[in-house]
C-alpha positions in Angstrom: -143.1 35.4 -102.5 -144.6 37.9 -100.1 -141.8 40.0 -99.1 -143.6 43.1 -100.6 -142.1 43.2 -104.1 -145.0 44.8 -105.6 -146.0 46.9 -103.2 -142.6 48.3 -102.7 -142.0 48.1 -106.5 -144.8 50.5 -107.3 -143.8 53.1 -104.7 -139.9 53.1 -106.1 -141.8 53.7 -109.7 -143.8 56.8 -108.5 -140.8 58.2 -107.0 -138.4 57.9 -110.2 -141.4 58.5 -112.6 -140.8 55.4 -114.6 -143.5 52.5 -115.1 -143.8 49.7 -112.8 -144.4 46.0 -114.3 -145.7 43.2 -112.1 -144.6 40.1 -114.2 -147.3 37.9 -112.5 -150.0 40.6 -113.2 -149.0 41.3 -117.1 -149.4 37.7 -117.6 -152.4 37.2 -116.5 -153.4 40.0 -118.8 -151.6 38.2 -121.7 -153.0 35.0 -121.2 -156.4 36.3 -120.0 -156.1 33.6 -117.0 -155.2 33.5 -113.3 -151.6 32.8 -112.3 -153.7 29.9 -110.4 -155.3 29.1 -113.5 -152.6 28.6 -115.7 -150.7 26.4 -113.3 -153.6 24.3 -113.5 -153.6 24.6 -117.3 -150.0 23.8 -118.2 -148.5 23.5 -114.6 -145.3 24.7 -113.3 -143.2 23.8 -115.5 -145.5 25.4 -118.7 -146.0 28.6 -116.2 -141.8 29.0 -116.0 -141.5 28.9 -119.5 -144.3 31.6 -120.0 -142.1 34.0 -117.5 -139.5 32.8 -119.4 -141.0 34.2 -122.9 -142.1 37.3 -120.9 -138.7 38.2 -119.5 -136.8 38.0 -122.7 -139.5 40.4 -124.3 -138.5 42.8 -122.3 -136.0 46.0 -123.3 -133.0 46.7 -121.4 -133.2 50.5 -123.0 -136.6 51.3 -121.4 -136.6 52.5 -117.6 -138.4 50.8 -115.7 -139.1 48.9 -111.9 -139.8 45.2 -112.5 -141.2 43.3 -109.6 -141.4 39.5 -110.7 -142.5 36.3 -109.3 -140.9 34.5 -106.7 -139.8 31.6 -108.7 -138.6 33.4 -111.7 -135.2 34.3 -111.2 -134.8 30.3 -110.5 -135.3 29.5 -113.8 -134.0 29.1 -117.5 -131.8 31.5 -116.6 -133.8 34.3 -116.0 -131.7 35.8 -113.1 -128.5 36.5 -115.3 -131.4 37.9 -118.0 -132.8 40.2 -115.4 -128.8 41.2 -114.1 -128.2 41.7 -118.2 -132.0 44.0 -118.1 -130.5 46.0 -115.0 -129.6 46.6 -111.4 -131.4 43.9 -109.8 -132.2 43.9 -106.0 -133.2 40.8 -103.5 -135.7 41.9 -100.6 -134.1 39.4 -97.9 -137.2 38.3 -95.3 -136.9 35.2 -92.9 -138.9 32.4 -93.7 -140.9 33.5 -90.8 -141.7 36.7 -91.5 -142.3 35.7 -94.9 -144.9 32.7 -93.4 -146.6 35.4 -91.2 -147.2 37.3 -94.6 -148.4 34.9 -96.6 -150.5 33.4 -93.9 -153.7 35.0 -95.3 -152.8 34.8 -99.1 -152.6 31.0 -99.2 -156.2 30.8 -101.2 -154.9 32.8 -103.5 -151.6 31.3 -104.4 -151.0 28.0 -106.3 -147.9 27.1 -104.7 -149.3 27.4 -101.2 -153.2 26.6 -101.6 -154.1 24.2 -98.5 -151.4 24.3 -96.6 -151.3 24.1 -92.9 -150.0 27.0 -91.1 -146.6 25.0 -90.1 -146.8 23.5 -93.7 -146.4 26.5 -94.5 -143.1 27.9 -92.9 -141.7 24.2 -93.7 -142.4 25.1 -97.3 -141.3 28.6 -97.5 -137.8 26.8 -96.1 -137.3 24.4 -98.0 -138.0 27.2 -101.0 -135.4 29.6 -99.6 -132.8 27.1 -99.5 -133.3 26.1 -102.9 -134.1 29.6 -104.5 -131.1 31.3 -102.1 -128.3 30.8 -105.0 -130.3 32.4 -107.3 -131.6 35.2 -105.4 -127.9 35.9 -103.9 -126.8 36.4 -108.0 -129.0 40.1 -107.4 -126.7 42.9 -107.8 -128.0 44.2 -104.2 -129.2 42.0 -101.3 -131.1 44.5 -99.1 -131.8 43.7 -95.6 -135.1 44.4 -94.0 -134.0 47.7 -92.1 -133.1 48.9 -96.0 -136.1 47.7 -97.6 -138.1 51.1 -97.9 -138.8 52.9 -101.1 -136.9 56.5 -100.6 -133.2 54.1 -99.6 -133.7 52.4 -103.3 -134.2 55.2 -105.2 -131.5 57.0 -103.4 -129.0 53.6 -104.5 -130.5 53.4 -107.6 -130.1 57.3 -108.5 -125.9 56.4 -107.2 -126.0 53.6 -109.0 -127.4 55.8 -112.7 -126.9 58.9 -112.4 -129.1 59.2 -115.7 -132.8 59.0 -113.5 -131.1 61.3 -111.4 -130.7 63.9 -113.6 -134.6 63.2 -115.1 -136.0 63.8 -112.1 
């Protein structure tokens, strides 16, 4: 959660000319509700499942960038799902950097709504430290000097030599 997934997601799209999907955004559109409302609908649990459903309706012979929550890949499986969809990458951010992000976004996000500013780094810990084994199962762990768009599609056009060629 706010280590710049979407953001960075949608600029490695552009550059390979394949469609980007935000998980979070495409089910808001599917269940015509908030992220925040549907937590308060069917709570955390009902919300993993619906990532759950979403995840395995997707096709591992489309090209695309996928930028998912940060609780998915924790999940029902979903991380060896989205290793089986494709090359999978982990954006690795301290807990502070990631606190210093979020900072601002707390209204906006369930899991973080009223939280105090120390509140908050405590709880991005604690979710690191839980979410780490899951995360670490990515194909690619990038560090933050490696986190830019043009160094992923270079790896990624390595890695399938396929979107190479099509672009």
């Amino acid at each position: 959660m706010g280590c710049g997934k979407s953001t960075l997601g949608k600029k490695i799209a552009r550059q390979l000319k394949v469609p980007f999907i935000d998980t979070d955004a495409e089910i808001e559109k599917q269940q015509h509700m908030s992220i925040g409302e549907i937590f308060g609908k069917v709570g955390e649990v009902g919300f993993r499942e619906i990532e759950t459903s979403f995840i395995k309706g997707l096709s591992k012979n489309e090209e695309y960038v996928l930028s998912t929550g940060g609780g998915l890949p924790c999940f029902y499986k979903n991380m060896e799902r989205l290793n089986q969809l494709g090359t999978t990458f982990y954006l690795e951010r301290s807990a502070k950097e990631l606190a210093h992000r979020l900072k601002n976004a707390k209204k906006q996000r369930p899991l973080l709504k009223g939280l105090s500013d120390v509140e908050l780094l405590d709880f991005i810990e604690v979710k690191l430290k839980e979410r780490d084994e899951y995360y670490k199962m990515s194909q690619v762990i990038l560090s933050r000097e490696d986190q830019n768009a043009s160094e992923i599609v270079n790896l990624t056009n390595l890695l399938h030599p396929v979107l190479h060629q099509k672009n």
